[in-house]
C-alpha positions as protocol buffer text, in pm:
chain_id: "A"
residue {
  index: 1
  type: UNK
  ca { x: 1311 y: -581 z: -459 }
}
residue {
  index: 2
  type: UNK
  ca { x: 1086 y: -388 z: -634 }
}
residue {
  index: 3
  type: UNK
  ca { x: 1215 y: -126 z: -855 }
}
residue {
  index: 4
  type: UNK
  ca { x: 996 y: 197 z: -1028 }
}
residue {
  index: 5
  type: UNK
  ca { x: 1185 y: 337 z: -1332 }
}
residue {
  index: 6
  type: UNK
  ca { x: 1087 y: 646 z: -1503 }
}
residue {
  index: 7
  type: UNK
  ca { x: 714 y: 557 z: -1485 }
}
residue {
  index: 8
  type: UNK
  ca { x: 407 y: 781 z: -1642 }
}
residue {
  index: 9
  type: UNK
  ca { x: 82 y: 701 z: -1652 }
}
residue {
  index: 10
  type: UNK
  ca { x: -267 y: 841 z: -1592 }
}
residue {
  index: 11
  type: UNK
  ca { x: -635 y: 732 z: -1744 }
}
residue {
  index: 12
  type: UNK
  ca { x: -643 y: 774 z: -2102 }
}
residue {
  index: 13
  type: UNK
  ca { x: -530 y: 1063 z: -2238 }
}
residue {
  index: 14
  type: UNK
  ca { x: -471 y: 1229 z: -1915 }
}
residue {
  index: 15
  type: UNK
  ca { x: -114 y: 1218 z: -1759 }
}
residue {
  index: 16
  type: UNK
  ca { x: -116 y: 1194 z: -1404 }
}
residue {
  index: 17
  type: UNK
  ca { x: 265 y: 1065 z: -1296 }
}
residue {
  index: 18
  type: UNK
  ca { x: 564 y: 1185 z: -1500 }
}
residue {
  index: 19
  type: UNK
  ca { x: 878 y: 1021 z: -1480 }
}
residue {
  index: 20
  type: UNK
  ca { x: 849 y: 872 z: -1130 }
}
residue {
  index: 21
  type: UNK
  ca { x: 1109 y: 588 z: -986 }
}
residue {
  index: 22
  type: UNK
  ca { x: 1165 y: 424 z: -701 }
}
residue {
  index: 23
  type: UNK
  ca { x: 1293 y: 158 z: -517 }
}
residue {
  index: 24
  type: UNK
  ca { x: 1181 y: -74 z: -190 }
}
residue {
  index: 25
  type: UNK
  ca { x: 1412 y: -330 z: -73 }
}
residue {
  index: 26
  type: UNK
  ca { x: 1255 y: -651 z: 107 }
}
residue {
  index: 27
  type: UNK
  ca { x: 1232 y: -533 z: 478 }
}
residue {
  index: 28
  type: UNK
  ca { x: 1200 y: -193 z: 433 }
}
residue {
  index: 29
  type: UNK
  ca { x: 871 y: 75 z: 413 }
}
residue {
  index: 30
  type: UNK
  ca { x: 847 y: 336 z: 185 }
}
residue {
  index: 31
  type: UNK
  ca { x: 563 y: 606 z: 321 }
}
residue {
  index: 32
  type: UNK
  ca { x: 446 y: 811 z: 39 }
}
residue {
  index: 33
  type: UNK
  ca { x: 222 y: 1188 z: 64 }
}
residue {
  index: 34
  type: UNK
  ca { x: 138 y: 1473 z: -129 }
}
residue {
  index: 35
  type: UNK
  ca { x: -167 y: 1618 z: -176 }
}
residue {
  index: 36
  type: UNK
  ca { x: -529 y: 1527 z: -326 }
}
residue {
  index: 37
  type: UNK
  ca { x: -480 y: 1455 z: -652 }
}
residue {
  index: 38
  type: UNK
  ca { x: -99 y: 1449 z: -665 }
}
residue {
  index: 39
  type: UNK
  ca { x: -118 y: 1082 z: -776 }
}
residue {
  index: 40
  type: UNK
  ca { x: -37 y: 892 z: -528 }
}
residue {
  index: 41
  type: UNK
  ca { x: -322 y: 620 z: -569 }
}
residue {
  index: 42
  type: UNK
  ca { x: -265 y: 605 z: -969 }
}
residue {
  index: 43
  type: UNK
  ca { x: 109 y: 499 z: -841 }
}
residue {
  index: 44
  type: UNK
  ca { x: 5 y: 194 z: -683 }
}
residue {
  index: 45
  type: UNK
  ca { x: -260 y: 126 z: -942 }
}
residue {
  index: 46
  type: UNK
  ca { x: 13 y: 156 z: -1199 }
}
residue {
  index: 47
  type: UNK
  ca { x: 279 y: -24 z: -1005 }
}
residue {
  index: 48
  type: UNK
  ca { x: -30 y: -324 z: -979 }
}
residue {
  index: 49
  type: UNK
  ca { x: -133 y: -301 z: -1349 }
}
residue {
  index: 50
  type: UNK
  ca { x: -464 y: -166 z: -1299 }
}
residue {
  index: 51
  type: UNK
  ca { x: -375 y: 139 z: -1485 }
}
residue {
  index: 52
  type: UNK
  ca { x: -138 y: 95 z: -1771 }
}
residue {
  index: 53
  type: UNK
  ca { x: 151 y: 285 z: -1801 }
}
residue {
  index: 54
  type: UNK
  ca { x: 234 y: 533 z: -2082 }
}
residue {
  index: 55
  type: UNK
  ca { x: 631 y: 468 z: -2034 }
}
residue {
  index: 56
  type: UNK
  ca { x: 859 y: 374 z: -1788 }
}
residue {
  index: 57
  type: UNK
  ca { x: 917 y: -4 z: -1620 }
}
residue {
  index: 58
  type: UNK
  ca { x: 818 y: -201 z: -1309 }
}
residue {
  index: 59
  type: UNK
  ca { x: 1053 y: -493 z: -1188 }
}
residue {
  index: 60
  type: UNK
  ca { x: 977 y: -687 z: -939 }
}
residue {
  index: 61
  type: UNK
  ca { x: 1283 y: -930 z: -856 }
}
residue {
  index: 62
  type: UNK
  ca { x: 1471 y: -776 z: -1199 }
}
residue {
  index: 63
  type: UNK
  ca { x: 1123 y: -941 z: -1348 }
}
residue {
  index: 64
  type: UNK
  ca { x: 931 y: -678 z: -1579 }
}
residue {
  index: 65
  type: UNK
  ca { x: 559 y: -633 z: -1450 }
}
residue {
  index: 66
  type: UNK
  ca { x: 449 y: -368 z: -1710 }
}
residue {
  index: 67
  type: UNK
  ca { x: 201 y: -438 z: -1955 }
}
residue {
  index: 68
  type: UNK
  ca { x: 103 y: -747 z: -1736 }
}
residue {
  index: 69
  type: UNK
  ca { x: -286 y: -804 z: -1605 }
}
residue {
  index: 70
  type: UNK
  ca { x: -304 y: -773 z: -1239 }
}
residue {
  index: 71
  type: UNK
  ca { x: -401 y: -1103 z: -1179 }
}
residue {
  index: 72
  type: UNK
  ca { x: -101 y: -1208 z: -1317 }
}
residue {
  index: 73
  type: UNK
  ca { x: 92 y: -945 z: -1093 }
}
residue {
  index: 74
  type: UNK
  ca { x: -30 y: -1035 z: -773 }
}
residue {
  index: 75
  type: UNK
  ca { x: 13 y: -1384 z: -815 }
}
residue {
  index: 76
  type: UNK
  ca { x: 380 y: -1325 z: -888 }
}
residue {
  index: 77
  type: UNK
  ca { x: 375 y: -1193 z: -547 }
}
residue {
  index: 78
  type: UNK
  ca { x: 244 y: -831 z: -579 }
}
residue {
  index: 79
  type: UNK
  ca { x: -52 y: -721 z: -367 }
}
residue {
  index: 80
  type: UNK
  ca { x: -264 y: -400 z: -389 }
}
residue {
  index: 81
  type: UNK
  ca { x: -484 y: -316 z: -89 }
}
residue {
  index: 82
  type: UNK
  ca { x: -667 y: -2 z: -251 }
}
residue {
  index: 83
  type: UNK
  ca { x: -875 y: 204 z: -5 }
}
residue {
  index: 84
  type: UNK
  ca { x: -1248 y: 222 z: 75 }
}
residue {
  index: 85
  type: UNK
  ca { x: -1263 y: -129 z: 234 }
}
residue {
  index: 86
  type: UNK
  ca { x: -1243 y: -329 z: -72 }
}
residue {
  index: 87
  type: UNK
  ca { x: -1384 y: -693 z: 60 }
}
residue {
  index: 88
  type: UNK
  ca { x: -1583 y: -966 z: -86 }
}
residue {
  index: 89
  type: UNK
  ca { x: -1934 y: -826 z: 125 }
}
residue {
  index: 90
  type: UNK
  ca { x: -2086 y: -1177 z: 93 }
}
residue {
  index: 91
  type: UNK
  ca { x: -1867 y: -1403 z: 231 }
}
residue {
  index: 92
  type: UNK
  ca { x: -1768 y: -1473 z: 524 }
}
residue {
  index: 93
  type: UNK
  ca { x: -1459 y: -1279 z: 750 }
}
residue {
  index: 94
  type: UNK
  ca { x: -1351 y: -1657 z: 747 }
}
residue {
  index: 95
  type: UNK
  ca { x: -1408 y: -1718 z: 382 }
}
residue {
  index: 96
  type: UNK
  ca { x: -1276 y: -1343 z: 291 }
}
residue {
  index: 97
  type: UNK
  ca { x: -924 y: -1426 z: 454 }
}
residue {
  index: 98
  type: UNK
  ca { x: -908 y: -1764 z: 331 }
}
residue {
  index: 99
  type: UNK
  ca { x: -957 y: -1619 z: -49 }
}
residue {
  index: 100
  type: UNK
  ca { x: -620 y: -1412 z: 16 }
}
residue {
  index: 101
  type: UNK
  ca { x: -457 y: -1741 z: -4 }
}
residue {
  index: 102
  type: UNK
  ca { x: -628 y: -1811 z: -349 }
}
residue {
  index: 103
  type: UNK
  ca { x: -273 y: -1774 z: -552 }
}
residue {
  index: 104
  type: UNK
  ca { x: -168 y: -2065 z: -311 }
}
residue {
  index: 105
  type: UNK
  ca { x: -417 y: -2358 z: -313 }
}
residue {
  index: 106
  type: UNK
  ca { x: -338 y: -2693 z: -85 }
}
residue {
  index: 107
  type: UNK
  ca { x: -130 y: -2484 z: 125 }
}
residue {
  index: 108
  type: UNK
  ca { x: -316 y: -2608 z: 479 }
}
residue {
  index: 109
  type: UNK
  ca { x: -41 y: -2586 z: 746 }
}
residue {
  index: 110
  type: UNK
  ca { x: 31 y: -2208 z: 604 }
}
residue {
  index: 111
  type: UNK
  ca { x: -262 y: -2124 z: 578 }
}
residue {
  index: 112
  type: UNK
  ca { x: -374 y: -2219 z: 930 }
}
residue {
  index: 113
  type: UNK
  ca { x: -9 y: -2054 z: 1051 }
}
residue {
  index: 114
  type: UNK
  ca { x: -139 y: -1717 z: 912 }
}
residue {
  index: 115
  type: UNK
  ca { x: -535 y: -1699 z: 1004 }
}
residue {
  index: 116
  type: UNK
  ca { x: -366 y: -1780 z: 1342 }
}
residue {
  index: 117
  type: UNK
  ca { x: -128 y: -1468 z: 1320 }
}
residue {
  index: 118
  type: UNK
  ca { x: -383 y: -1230 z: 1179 }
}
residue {
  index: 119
  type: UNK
  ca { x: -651 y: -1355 z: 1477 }
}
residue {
  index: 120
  type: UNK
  ca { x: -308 y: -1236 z: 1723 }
}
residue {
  index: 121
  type: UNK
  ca { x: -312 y: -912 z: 1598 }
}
residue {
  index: 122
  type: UNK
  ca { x: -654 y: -823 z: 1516 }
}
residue {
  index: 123
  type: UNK
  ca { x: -941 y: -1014 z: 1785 }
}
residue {
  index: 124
  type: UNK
  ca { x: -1237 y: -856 z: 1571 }
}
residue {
  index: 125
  type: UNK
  ca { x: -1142 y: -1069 z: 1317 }
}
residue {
  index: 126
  type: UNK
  ca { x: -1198 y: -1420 z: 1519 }
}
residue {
  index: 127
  type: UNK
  ca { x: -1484 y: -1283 z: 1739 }
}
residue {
  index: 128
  type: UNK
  ca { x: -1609 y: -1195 z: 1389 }
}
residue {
  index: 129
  type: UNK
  ca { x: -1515 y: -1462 z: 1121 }
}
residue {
  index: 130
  type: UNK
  ca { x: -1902 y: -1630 z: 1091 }
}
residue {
  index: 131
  type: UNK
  ca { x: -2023 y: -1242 z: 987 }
}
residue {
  index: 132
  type: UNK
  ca { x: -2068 y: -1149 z: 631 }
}
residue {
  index: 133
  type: UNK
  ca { x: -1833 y: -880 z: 569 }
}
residue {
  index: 134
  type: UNK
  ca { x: -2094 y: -644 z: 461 }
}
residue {
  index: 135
  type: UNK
  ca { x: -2199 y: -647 z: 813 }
}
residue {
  index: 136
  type: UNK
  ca { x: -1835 y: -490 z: 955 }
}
residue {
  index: 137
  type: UNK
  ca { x: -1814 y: -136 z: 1047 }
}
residue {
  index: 138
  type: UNK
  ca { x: -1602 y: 44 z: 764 }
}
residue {
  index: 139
  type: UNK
  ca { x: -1277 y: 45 z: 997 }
}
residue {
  index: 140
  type: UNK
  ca { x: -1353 y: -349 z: 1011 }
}
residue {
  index: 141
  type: UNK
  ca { x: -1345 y: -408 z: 680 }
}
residue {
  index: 142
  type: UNK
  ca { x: -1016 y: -205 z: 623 }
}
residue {
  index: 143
  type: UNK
  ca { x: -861 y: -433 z: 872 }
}
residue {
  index: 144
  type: UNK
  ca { x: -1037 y: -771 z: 685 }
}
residue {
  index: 145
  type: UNK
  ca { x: -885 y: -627 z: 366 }
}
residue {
  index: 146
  type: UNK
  ca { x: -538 y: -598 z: 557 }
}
residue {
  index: 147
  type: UNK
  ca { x: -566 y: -916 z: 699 }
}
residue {
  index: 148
  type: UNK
  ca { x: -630 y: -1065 z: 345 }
}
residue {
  index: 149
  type: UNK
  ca { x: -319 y: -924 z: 195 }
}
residue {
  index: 150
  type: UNK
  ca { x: -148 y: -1082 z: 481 }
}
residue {
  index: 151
  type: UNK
  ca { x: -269 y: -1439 z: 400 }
}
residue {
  index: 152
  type: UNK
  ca { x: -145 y: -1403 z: 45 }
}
residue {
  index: 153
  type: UNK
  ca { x: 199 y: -1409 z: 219 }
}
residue {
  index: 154
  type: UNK
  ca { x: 314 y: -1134 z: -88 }
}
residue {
  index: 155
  type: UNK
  ca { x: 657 y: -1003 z: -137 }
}
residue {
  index: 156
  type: UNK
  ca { x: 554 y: -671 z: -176 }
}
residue {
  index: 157
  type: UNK
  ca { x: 270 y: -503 z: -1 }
}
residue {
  index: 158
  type: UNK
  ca { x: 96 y: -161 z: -162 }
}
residue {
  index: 159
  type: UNK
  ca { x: -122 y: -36 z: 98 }
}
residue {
  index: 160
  type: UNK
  ca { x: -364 y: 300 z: -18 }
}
residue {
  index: 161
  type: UNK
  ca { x: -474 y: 553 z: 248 }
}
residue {
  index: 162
  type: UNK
  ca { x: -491 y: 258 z: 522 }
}
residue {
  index: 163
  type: UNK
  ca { x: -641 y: 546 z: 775 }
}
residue {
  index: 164
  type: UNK
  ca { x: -989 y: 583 z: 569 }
}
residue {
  index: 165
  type: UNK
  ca { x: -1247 y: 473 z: 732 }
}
residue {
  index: 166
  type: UNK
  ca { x: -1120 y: 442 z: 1076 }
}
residue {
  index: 167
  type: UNK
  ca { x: -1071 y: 587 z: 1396 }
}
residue {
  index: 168
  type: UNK
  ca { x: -769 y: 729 z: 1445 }
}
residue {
  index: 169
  type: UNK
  ca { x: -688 y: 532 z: 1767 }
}
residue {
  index: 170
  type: UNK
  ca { x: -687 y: 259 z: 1514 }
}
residue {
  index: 171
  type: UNK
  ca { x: -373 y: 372 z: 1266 }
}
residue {
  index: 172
  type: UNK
  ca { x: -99 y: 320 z: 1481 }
}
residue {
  index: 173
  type: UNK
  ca { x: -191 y: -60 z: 1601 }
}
residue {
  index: 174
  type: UNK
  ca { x: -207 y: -154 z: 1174 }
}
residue {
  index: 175
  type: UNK
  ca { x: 56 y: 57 z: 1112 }
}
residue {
  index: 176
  type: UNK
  ca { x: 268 y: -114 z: 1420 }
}
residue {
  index: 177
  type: UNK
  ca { x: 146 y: -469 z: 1251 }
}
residue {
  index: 178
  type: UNK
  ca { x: 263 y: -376 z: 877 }
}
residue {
  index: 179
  type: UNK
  ca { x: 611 y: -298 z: 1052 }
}
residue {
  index: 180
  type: UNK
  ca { x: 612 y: -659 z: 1245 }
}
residue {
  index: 181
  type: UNK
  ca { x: 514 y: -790 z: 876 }
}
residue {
  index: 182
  type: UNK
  ca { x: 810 y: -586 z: 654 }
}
residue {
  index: 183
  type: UNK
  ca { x: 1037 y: -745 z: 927 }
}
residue {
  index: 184
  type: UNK
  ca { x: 938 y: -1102 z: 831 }
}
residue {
  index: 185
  type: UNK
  ca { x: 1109 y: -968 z: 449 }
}
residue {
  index: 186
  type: UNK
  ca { x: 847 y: -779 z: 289 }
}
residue {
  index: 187
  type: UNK
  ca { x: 877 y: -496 z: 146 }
}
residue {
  index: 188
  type: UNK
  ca { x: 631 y: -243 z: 197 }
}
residue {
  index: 189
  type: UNK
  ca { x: 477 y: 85 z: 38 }
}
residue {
  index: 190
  type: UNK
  ca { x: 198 y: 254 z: 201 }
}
residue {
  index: 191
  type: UNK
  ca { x: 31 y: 596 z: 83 }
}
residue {
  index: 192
  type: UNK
  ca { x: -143 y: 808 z: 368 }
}
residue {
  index: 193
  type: UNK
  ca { x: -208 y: 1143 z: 469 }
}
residue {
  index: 194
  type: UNK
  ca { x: -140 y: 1118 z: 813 }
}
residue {
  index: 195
  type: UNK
  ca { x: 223 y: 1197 z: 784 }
}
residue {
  index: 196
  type: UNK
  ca { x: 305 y: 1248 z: 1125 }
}
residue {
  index: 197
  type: UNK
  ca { x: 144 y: 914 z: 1275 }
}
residue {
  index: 198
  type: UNK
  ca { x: 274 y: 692 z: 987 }
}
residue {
  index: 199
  type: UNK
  ca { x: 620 y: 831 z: 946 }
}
residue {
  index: 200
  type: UNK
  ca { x: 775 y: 672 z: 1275 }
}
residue {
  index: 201
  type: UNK
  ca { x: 698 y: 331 z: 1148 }
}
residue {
  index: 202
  type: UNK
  ca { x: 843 y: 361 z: 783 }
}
residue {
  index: 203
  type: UNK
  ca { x: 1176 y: 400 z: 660 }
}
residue {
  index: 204
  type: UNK
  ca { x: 1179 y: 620 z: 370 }
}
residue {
  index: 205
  type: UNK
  ca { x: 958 y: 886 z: 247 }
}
residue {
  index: 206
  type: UNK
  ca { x: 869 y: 1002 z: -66 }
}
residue {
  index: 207
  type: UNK
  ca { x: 661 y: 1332 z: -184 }
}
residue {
  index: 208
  type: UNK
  ca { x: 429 y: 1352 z: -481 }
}
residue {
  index: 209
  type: UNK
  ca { x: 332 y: 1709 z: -599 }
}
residue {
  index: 210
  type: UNK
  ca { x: 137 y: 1729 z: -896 }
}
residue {
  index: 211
  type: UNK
  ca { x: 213 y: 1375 z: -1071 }
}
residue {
  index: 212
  type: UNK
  ca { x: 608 y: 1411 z: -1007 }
}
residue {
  index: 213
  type: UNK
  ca { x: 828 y: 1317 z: -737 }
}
residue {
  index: 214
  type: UNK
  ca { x: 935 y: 1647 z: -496 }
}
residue {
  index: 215
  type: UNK
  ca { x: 1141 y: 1519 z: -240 }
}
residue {
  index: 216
  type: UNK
  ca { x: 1236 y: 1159 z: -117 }
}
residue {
  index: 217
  type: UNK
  ca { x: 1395 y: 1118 z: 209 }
}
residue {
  index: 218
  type: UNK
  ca { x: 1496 y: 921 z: 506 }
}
residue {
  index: 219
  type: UNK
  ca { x: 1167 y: 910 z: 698 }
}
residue {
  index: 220
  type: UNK
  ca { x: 1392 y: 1041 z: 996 }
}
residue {
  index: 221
  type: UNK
  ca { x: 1442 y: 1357 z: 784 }
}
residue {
  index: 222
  type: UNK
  ca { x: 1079 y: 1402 z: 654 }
}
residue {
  index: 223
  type: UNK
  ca { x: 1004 y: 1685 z: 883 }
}
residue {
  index: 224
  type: UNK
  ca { x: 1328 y: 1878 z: 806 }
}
residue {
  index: 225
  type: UNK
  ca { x: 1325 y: 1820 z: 405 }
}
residue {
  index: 226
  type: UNK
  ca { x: 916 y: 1912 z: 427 }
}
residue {
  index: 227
  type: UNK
  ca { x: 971 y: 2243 z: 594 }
}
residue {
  index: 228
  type: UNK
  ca { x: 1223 y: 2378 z: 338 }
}
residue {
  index: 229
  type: UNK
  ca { x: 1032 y: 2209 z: 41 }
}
residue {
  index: 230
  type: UNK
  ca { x: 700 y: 2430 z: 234 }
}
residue {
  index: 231
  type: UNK
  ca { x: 907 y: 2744 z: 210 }
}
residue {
  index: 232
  type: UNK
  ca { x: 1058 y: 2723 z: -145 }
}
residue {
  index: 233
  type: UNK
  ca { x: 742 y: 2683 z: -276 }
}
residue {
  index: 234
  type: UNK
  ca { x: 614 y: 2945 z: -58 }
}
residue {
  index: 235
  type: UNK
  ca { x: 881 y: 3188 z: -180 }
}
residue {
  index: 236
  type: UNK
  ca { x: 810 y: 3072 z: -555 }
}
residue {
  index: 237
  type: UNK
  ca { x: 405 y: 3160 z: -481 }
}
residue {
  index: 238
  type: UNK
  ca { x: 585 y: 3509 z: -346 }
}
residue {
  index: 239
  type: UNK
  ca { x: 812 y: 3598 z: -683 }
}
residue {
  index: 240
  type: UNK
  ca { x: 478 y: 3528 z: -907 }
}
């Protein structure tokens, strides 16, 4: 379980995310929009202790995170997969998945349980795994990061704006793979724009306007609850 309470943070002196909480149980994907700039990335930064937070706490497991280096975090089993393709561009595909599992050395049989699953799912990996990742197209290299998460075998995934960088024939075939891998008890949060291709495969849905939380949601009822938050805001805009 990992459980937001009450968190603010932002970079330095700057407040970006007021008083925002939230919960994801193992199993279960949390989709989270808003607009540019609403904070949605400085969330999962937060959440993964890249950016310190001002107040507020981060459990995972009842297990306080906050104030803890991300290094630390993601080896007690939190993983960050930021956007923008972050991958190690000289090494390997091979050698970039096998450093997911990093946090879990001498692990052999899991390890070659997982490259096999990831291969399954995504081909370009295995028709790829001798090329340096710098080499990938940038939709390749979102997947590589993806599929490194996915060796790290983490308890809870944070997946930023997975749709950058590829073509759009490619979202729902990840997306449909980070449902198959919530199901195997991860919990899962992933932040993307693309509301309407993501928000079949997620379970909850959460909306950040301007650094606060507007409206969270059964992903069922995002459309509905969207609308009406679209209009009272539209009618606010109206009375000045």
């Amino acid at each position: 379980m990992l459980e937001v309470s009450n968190l603010t943070a932002g970079y330095g002196d700057i407040p970006v995310l007021r008083d925002v909480s939230l919960k994801v149980a193992p199993g279960e994907i949390l989709l989270i929009g808003g607009e540019n700039g609403a904070g949605k990335s400085t969330l999962l930064r937060a959440i993964a202790g890249f950016n310190r937070p001002s107040a507020g706490s981060v459990k995972l497991d009842g297990v306080e995170l906050s104030g803890l280096p991300p290094e630390k975090i993601a080896r007690d089993g939190l993983r960050l997969v930021l956007d923008g393709h972050r991958v190690f561009p000289e090494l390997s595909v091979f050698d970039n998945l096998r450093m997911g599992t990093a946090a879990r050395p001498g692990d052999r049989a899991g390890f070659g349980r997982a490259i096999e699953e990831i291969y399954a799912v995504f081909p370009i990996l295995k028709d790829k795994s001798k090329a340096m990742a710098r080499d990938l197209s940038g939709g390749q290299q979102q997947i590589l990061a993806l599929g490194q998460a996915f060796m790290a075998r983490p308890k809870v995934l944070l997946c930023d704006e997975p749709s950058i960088g590829l073509a759009q024939a490619l979202l729902p075939p990840i997306l449909a793979f980070l449902r198959k891998w919530a199901e195997s008890g991860t919990a899962v949060v992933i932040v993307e724009q693309h509301l309407a291709v993501t928000r079949p495969y997620t379970d909850r849905a959460m909306i950040i306007q301007r650094g606060q939380v507007a409206l969270s949601c059964a992903s069922s009822e995002l459309d509905e609850k969207l609308e009406a938050l679209q209009q009272a805001r539209a009618q606010a805009y109206a009375a000045g």
